[in-house]
N, C-alpha and C positions, 0 to 999 in steps of 0.2 A: 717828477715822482718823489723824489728827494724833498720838496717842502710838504708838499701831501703826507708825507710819514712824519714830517716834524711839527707839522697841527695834530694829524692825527695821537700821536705821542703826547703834545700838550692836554689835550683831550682829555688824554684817558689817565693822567696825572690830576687834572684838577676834579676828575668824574672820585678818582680812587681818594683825595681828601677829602672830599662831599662824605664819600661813605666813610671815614674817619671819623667825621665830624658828629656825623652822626648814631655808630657806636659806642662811640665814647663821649658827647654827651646830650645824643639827643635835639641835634640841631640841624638843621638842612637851610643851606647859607642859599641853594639856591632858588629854595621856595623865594626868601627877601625879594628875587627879581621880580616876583609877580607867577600868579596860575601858569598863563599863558606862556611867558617868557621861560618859563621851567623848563615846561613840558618841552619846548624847542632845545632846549642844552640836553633834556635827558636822550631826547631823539639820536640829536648831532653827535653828543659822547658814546651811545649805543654803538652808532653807526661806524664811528673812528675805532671803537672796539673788532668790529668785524670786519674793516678794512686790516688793522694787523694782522688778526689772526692769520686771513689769508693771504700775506705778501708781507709779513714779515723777515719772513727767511730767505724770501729771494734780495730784500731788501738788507737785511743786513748783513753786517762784515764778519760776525763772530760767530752767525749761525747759519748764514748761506754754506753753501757746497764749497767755495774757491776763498776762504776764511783760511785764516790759520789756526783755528781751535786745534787740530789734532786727531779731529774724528773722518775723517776720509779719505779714502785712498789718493787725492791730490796733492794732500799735503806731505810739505817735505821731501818732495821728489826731486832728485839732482837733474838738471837740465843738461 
């Protein structure tokens, strides 16, 4: 599960420079791949996008329940 969240992550980093790129100045680097080849990264980043959303938080260490952020009642309890 642990490499599935670290593509997925890559994903959605090179998904959110695409869209960088192309606010600022109009360029979509991954049209260059080709029609077809596009539409399959735009799919696959989609998709890595809604894989976080929903398993983010049990995935990660900062915002799961058993985290040390400071926001739950687990944390910081004397054993």
């Amino acid at each position: 599960m642990k490499a599935l969240h670290l593509i997925a992550f890559i994903l959605i980093i090179v998904g959110s420079l695409n869209w960088l790129s192309i606010g600022l100045f109009d360029t979509d680097f991954v049209l260059y791949l080709g029609a077809t080849v596009a539409k399959v990264v735009y799919i696959v980043v989609g998709l890595a996008a809604i894989f976080e959303v929903f398993t983010h938080k049990s995935i990660c260490r900062n915002c799961g329940a058993c985290g040390d952020c400071g926001t739950c009642s687990t944390d910081n309890k004397q054993a």
